[in-house]
C-alpha positions in Angstrom: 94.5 291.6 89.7 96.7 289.1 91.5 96.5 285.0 90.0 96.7 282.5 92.4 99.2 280.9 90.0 102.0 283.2 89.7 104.8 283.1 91.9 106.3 286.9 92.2 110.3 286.1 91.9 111.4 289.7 91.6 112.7 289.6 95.1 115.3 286.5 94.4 115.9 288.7 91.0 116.6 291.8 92.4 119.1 290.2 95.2 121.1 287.8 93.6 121.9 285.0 96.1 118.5 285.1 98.2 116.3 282.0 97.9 113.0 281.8 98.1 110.8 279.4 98.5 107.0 278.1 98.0 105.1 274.8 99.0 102.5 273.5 96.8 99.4 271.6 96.7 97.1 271.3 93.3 94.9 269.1 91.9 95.6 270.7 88.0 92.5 271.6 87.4 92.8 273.0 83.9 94.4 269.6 83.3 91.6 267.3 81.4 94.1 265.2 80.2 95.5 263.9 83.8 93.9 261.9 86.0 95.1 262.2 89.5 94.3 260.2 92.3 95.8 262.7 95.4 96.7 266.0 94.5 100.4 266.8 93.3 102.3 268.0 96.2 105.9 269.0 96.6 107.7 272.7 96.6 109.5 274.8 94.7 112.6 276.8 95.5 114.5 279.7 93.1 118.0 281.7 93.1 119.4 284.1 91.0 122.9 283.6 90.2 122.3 287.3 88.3 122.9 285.9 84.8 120.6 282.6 85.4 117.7 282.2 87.7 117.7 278.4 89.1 114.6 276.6 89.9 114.5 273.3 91.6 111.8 271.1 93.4 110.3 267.9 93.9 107.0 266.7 93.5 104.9 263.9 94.0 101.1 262.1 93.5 99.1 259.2 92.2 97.2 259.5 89.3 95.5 256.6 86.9 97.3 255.4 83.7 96.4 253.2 81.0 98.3 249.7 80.6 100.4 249.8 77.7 99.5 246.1 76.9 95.9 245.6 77.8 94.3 249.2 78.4 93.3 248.6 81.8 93.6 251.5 84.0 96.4 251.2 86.7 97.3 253.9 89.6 100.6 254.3 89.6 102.7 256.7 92.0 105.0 259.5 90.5 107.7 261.0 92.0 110.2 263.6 90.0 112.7 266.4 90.7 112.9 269.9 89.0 116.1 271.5 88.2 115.4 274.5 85.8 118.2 277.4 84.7 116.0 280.5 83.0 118.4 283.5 81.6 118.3 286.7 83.4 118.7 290.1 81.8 119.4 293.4 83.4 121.1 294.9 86.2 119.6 293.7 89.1 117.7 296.6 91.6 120.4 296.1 94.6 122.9 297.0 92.3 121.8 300.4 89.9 119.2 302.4 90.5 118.5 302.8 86.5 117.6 298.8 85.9 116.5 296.0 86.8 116.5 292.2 86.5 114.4 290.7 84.4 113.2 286.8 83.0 114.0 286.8 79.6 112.5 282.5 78.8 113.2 280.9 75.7 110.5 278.3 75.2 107.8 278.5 72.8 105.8 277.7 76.2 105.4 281.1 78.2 106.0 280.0 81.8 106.5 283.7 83.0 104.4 286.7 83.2 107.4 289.6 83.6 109.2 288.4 86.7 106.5 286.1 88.0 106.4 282.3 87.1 103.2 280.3 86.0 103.4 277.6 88.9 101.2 274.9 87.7 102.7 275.3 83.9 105.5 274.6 84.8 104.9 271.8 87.4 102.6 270.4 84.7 105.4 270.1 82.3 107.3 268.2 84.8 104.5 265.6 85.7 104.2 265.2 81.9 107.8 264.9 81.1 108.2 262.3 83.8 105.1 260.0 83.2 106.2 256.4 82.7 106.5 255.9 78.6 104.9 252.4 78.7 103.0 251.8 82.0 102.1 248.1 83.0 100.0 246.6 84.9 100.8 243.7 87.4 101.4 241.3 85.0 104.2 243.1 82.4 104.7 242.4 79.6 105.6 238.5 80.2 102.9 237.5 82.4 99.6 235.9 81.0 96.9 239.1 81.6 93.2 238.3 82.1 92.3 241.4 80.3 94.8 241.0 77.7 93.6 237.8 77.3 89.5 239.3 77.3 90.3 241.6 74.4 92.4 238.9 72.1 95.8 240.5 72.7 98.3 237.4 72.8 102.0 237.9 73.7 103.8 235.6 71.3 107.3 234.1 72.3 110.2 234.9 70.6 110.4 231.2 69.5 106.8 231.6 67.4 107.8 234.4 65.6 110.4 234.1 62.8 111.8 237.5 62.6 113.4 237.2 66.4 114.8 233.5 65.0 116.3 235.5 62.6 117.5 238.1 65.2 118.6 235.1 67.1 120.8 233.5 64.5 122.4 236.7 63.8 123.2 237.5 67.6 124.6 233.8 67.6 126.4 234.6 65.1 127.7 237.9 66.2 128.7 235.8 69.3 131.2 233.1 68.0 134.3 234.1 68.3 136.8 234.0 65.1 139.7 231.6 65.3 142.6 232.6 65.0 
């Protein structure tokens, strides 16, 4: 039975220096975590070197995030780039008639099946690696936030909290030259 999900790489594994390519369009499905606004969208390309098989790609969609500061939801566009090196094993087909090239990954995360690669694993990794670590909405983290301001979450200056005086005298400090 052949999964829509699996991309067969056997023939850039069995001719070491052909590329292949594939264009992609999901929605992750399987993803419940993800919230995307337009599908993710990019493509994928792979060569065998004979000892590594390289994987690169870009990718790009909109999904909805979560303001790090006041929990509203924002869309927010991601773009990222794939570069991936996976070891190969074997002789590859072209060359013996006894062997063959073969995947051999090293992640706790299977992202092959034999000689064929699970497509939206591995493009899910990427979106998930390359989600912003704090996302913000219009107003950052210095700006005065309506909602912010709704759920009682007040940015204090530096000046009104006494550990960043603190911080401040010893960067003053740290500043002034010696004399010599």
């Amino acid at each position: 039975m052949k999964r829509d999900d699996l991309w067969d790489l056997n023939e850039a594994l069995q001719h070491p220096g052909k590329h292949v390519a594939i264009d992609l369009s999901t929605e992750l499905p399987q993803e419940a975590d993800l919230d995307l606004v337009q599908p993710l969208e990019g493509f994928l390309e792979a060569v065998s070197t004979g000892n590594l098989l390289l994987v690169t790609g870009e990718f790009k969609t909109r999904c909805v995030l979560e303001c790090s500061r006041c929990g509203a939801p924002i869309e927010q566009d991601i773009t990222y780039e794939m570069d991936e090196q996976f070891p190969v094993e074997g002789i590859p087909s072209v060359y013996a008639q006894d062997d063959y090239a073969r995947v051999v990954p090293d992640e706790d995360y299977p992202l092959f099946e034999e000689n064929n690669l699970m497509v939206e694993a591995l493009i899910r990794q990427g979106l998930l690696l390359n989600l912003p670590m704090q996302a913000l909405c219009i107003h950052g983290w210095e700006g005065t936030c309506p909602e912010a301001g709704k759920r009682g979450i007040q940015m204090k200056k530096e000046s009104e909290n006494p550990h960043f005086s603190d911080l401040a005298q010893l960067k003053a400090l740290a500043d002034e030259e010696p004399e010599a």
